[in-house]
Every structure is written in C-alpha cells, then in structure tokens.
VEXSEKOL-239668 format. One record per residue (C-alpha): x, y, z; residue in one letter. Coordinates in steps of 0.5 Angstrom, whole numbers, padded with zeros to 4 digits, always signed. Each point is the difference from the previous one (the first is absolute). Layout:
! residues N
XYZA
...
//
This chain:
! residues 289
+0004+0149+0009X
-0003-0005-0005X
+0000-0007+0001X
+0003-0005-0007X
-0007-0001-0001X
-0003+0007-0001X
+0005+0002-0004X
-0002-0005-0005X
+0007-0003+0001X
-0002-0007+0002X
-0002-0003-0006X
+0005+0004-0005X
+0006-0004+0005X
-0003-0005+0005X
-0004-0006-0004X
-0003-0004+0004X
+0001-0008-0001X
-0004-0004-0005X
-0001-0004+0006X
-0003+0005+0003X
-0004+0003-0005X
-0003-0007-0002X
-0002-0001+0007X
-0004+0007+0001X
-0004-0001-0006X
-0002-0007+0001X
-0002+0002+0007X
-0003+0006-0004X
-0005-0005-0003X
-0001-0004+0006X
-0002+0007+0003X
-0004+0002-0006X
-0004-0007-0001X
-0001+0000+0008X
-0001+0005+0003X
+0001-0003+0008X
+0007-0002-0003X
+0005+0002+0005X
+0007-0001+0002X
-0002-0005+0005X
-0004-0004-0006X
+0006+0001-0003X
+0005-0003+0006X
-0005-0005+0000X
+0000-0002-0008X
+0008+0000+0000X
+0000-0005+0006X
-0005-0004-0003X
+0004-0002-0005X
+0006+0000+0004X
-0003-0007+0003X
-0002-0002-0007X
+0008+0000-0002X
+0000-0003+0007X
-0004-0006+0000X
+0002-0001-0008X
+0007-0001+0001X
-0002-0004+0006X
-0003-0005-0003X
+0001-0008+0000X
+0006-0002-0004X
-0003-0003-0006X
+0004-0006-0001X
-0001-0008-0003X
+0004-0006+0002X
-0001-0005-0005X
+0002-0008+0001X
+0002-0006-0003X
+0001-0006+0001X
-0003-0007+0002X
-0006-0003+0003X
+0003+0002+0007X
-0001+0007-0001X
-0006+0000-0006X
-0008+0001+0002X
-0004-0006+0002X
-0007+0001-0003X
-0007-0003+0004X
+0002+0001+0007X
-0007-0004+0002X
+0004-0006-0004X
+0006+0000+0001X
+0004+0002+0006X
+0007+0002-0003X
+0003+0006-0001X
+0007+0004-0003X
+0003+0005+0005X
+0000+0005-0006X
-0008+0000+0001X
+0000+0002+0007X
+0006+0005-0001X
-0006+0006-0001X
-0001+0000+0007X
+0008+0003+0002X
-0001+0006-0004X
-0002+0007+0001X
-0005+0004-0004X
+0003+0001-0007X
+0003-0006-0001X
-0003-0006-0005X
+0002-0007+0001X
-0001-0004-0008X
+0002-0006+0001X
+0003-0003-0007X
+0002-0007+0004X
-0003-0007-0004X
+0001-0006+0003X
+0004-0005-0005X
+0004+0006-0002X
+0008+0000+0000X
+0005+0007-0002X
+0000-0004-0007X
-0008-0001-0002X
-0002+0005+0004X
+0004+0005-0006X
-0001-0005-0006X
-0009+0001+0002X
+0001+0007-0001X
-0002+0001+0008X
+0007+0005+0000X
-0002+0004-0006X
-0007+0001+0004X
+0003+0003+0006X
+0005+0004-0003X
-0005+0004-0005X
-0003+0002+0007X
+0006+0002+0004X
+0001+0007+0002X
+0006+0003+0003X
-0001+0000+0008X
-0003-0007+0000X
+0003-0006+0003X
+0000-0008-0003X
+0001-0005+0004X
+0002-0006-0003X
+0001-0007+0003X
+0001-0007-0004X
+0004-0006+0002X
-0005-0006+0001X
-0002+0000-0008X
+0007+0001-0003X
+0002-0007+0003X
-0005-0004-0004X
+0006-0004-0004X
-0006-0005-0003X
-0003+0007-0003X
+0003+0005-0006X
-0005+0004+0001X
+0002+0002+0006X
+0007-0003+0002X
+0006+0005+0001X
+0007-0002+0002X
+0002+0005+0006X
+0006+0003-0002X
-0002+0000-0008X
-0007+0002-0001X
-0003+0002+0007X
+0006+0005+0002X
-0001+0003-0009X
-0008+0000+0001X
+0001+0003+0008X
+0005+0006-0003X
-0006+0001-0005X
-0004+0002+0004X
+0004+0004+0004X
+0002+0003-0006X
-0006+0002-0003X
-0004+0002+0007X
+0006+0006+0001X
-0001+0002-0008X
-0007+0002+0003X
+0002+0004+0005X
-0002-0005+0005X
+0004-0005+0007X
+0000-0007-0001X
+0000-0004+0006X
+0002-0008+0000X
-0003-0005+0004X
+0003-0006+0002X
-0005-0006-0001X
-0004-0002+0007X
+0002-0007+0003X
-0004-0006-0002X
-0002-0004+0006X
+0004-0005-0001X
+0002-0004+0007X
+0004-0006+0000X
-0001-0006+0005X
+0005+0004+0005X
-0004+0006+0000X
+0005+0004-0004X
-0003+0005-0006X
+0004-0002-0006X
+0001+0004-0006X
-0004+0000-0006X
+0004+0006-0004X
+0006-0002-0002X
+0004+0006-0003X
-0006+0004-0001X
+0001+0005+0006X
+0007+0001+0000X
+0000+0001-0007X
-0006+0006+0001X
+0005+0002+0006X
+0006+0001-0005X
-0004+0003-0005X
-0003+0006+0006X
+0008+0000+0002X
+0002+0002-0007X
-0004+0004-0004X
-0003+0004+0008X
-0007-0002+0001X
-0004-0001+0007X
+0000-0008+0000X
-0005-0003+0005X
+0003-0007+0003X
-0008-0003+0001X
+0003-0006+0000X
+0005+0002+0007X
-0007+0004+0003X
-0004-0006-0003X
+0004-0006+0002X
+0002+0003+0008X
-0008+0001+0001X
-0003-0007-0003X
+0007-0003+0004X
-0002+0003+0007X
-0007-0003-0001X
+0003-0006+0000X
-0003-0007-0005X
-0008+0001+0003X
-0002+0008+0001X
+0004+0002-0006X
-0006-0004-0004X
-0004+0005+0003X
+0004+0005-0006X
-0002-0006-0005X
-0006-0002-0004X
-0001-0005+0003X
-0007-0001+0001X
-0005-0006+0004X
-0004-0003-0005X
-0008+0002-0001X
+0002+0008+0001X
+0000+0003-0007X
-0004-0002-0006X
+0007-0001-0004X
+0003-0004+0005X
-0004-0004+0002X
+0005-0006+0001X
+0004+0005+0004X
+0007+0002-0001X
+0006+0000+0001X
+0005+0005-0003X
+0006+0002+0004X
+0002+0006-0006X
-0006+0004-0001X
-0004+0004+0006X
-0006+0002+0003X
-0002+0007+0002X
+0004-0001+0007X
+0006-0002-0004X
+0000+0004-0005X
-0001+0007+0004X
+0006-0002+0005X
+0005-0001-0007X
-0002+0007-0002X
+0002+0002+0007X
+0005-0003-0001X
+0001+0004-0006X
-0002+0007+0003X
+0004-0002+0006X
+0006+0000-0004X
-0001+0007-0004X
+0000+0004+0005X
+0006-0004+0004X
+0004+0002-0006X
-0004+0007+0000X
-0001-0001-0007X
-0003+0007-0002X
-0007-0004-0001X
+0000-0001+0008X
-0003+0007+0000X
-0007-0002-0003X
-0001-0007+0004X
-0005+0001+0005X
+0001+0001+0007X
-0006-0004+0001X
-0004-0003-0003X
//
C-alpha cells in the first residue's frame, strides 16, 4: 500500500505551515552559503540568540533621578577650596547601574525662585517616564526680607509644591518630597531648637493629600545631629579650624551647611528611608558601596 506521500496526496491535502516553510528555506540557504552547516550549528545559532534576548531584557533599568532644591542639596565645586558638600552630590554612590543622579539643586533657591529663573522648565524638558524627582526646599522659602524668594507656607509653599507634583506625574515620572535637614542650632541647655517653621508640616499635608512618598529629613536629620550631642555633631558641620582651606583661611564656623562626612551620613539618611518605606526605587540602591 502507498504511503500519503507517494500518492501524491501529501501536498494536495497537507500544507505545511508557513512557519515550517520559512524555516526550511532559511536553513536551506545557511546549507547552501556553507556547506559545514549542520543541525547543531543550527542548535547553537537558535541558542545564541536566545542569550542575546536574554541579556537585552536584563539590562539595568535605565532610569534618572532629578533633584531640586537649596544649597544643602546642590553640588559644591573645587573640593581642593572648599570642603563643603550638598547631600544630593554624593547620592550617586547609593545606586546600582542605570541609574543617573542630576542634581538640579542651587544654593540660595526657594519653591518660588527656583520656577520663576527657569531652573523647573530645564528639568521638566528632560524628564521621562520612569524618572524620580527629588524636591527638598524649606531654608529659603523663609527669608521674609527677600521677594524673590520668600513663600508663606500655607499659600505659595504648598501651590508652588503641588506644581511640581503635578507637573513630574504629567511626565510619567514619581515625585519624592523631602523635608529640610535640621540647622545646628543648640540652645544654652544643649537642646536643638527648630529653624523650620510650618514648612515641614506643610510638605507633610501636601504628601498626605495628593499620595507622594514624603521623607521626613528633618525627623532623620534632627535624631542623628540630637544623639551627637552639641560637640560631635560639628563633625557633621562645616566647621573648619583656620589656615586648612584656601578659601577659609580664617576658619569657619557654619552650623547649616556639611562636609563630606555630613553630607554622606544625610543621603543615608535619605537612602535609609527609601528602602524603610520600601519605595519601589529600594531595588536600584546598592547593597554595598
């Protein structure tokens, strides 16, 4: 008896797939264009590319965290100078491979003149979905004396806030808020007094209201700097003895701006919290550094 095939009926009623098809005459060319091509070289060529797929969709997230904010947060420059340092310009550190830290922050910057120079518009032109901003003012919004920059903390502090909120989801991107670090202000008793005002409570309510992860930096800030007590916690300071840097050659003695020790132990500080409130950044922060 006759097989399907041999009665010719195999391609009249079985077609076979396109699938199939194409696969035949690719492997038919490979056959043709090298005549060493085999089945295993075949194995090995579907493999190869299998691991390519692989490590393509297994590559570091690409993602950038944008921040704004004062001079506690802003990169210092001619570190040979001057030892001061923003916690924002040693944040890089904490994070795994993929992510890019642009710190946004200037010193001097309140919510209100840090949208009123354009520096926003900058960081909103370059911001992507997937990309965090960090926003931290508080120190600046005070200054009463100064128009430019002073923002009553129910009025123009929580609308400026909200804009920025607002304006980050528009972009597909998570904003963080950060309450402002604690200045060093103890009084003749050894107690650290408060310098803030309603700013962080305000931030608070604006995280509560409109659903933003709110890192009380002024909490953190304020136990670490507390726990040190009046003395050690100049350590954190840019207090600086006379004749050590070319641009404080006098010395220094400044209880709201940080060394490089200080400014690492507020980003930790920050990291600290991130992953406490397992924030879905936590998985791109370091293990180790």
């Amino acid at each position: 008896m006759k097989s399907i095939k041999e009665n010719g009926l195999f391609g009249k009623y079985f077609k076979p797939s396109i699938l199939e098809t194409e696969s035949k005459a690719r492997t038919g060319i490979a056959m043709r264009a090298n005549p060493n091509f085999s089945q295993k070289s075949a194995f090995l060529l579907i493999v190869s590319l299998i691991a390519a797929l692989y490590l393509a969709c297994s590559s570091p997230e690409e993602i950038t965290i944008f921040m704004l904010g004062d001079s506690t947060m802003a990169d210092k420059p001619i570190p040979e100078a001057d030892p001061e340092r923003g916690w924002g310009q040693v944040l890089q550190q904490f994070f795994k491979d993929g992510v890019t830290v642009r710190n946004h922050a200037v010193n001097g910057r309140s919510t209100k003149s840090f949208l009123d120079e354009g520096r926003w518009q900058v960081v909103l032109d370059a911001l992507q979905p997937g990309d965090y901003v960090f926003i931290q003012f508080g120190h600046n919004d005070q200054k009463v004396k100064d128009p430019a920059r002073y923002t009553n903390p129910y009025t123009g502090y929580r609308r400026n806030l909200i804009r920025y909120v607002r304006e980050t989801r528009e972009k597909g991107a998570t904003p963080i808020l950060f309450s402002s670090i604690v200045r060093r202000k103890f009084n003749e008793f050894g107690v650290l007094e408060d310098t803030h005002g309603a700013y962080p409570l305000v931030m608070r309510l604006v995280a509560q209201e409109h659903d933003v992860a709110f890192i009380d930096l002024q909490l953190e800030s304020e136990n670490l700097v507390t726990s040190l007590g009046p003395e050690k916690s100049k350590a954190l300071y840019l207090w600086i003895e006379p004749g050590k840097y070319k641009n404080f050659p006098n010395g220094n003695q400044d209880n709201t701006h940080f060394n490089e020790h200080g400014a690492t132990a507020m980003a930790e500080l920050a990291i600290e919290e991130i992953r406490r409130q397992k924030l879905p950044l936590a998985k791109l922060i370091r293990t180790e550094r």
